[in-house]
C-alpha positions in Angstrom: 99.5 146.4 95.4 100.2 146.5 99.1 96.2 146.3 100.1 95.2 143.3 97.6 98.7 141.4 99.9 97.0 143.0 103.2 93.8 141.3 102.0 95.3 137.8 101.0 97.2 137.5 104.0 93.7 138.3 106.2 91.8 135.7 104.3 94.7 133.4 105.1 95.2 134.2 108.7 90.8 133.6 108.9 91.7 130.3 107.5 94.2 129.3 109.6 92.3 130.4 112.9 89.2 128.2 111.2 91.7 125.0 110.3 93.5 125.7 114.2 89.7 125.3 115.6 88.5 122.3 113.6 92.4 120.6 114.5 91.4 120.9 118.2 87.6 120.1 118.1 88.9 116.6 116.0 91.6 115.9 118.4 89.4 116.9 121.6 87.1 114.3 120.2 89.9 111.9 119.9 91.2 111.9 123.2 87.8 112.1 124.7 86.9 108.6 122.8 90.3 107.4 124.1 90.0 108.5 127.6 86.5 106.5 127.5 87.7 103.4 126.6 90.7 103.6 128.7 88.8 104.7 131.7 86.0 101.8 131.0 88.5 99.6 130.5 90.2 100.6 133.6 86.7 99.5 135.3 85.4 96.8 134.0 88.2 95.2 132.6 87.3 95.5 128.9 87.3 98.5 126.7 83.8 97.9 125.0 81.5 95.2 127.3 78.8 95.8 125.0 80.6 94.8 121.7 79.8 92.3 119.2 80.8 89.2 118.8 83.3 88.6 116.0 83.9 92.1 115.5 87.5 92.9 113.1 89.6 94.7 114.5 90.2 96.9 110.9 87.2 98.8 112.1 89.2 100.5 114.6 91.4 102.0 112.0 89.4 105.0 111.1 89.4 106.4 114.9 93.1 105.8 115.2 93.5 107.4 112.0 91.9 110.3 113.2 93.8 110.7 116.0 96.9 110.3 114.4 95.7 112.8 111.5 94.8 115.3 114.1 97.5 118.5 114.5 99.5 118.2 117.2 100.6 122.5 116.6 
């Protein structure tokens, strides 16, 4: 009984290492899109010069949502 717990709890641990790694590559992206936008907006005085016209602001939900979303252990 003890080696089939040893194995569960190595598959898990894998897991975990492979969730930790994904958590930081999301929320590297993240904060590199933010740090972009602040820094351009820093600069130029608007986050996106290049934007369209018109654009709705509910399409930036999905990038704060994956900010928010992303681990913060």
């Amino acid at each position: 009984m003890a080696i089939a717990d040893e194995k569960r709890n190595r598959v898990t641990e894998w897991m975990r290492w492979i969730a930790r790694i994904w958590g930081g590559l999301v929320l590297a992206v993240a904060m590199l899109v933010l740090a972009g936008y602040s820094w351009n907006c820093a600069t130029t005085g608007q986050a996106d010069p290049h934007a369209a016209e018109g654009y709705p602001p509910i399409e930036n939900l999905p990038p704060f949502l994956m900010f928010v979303a992303a681990p913060t252990r």
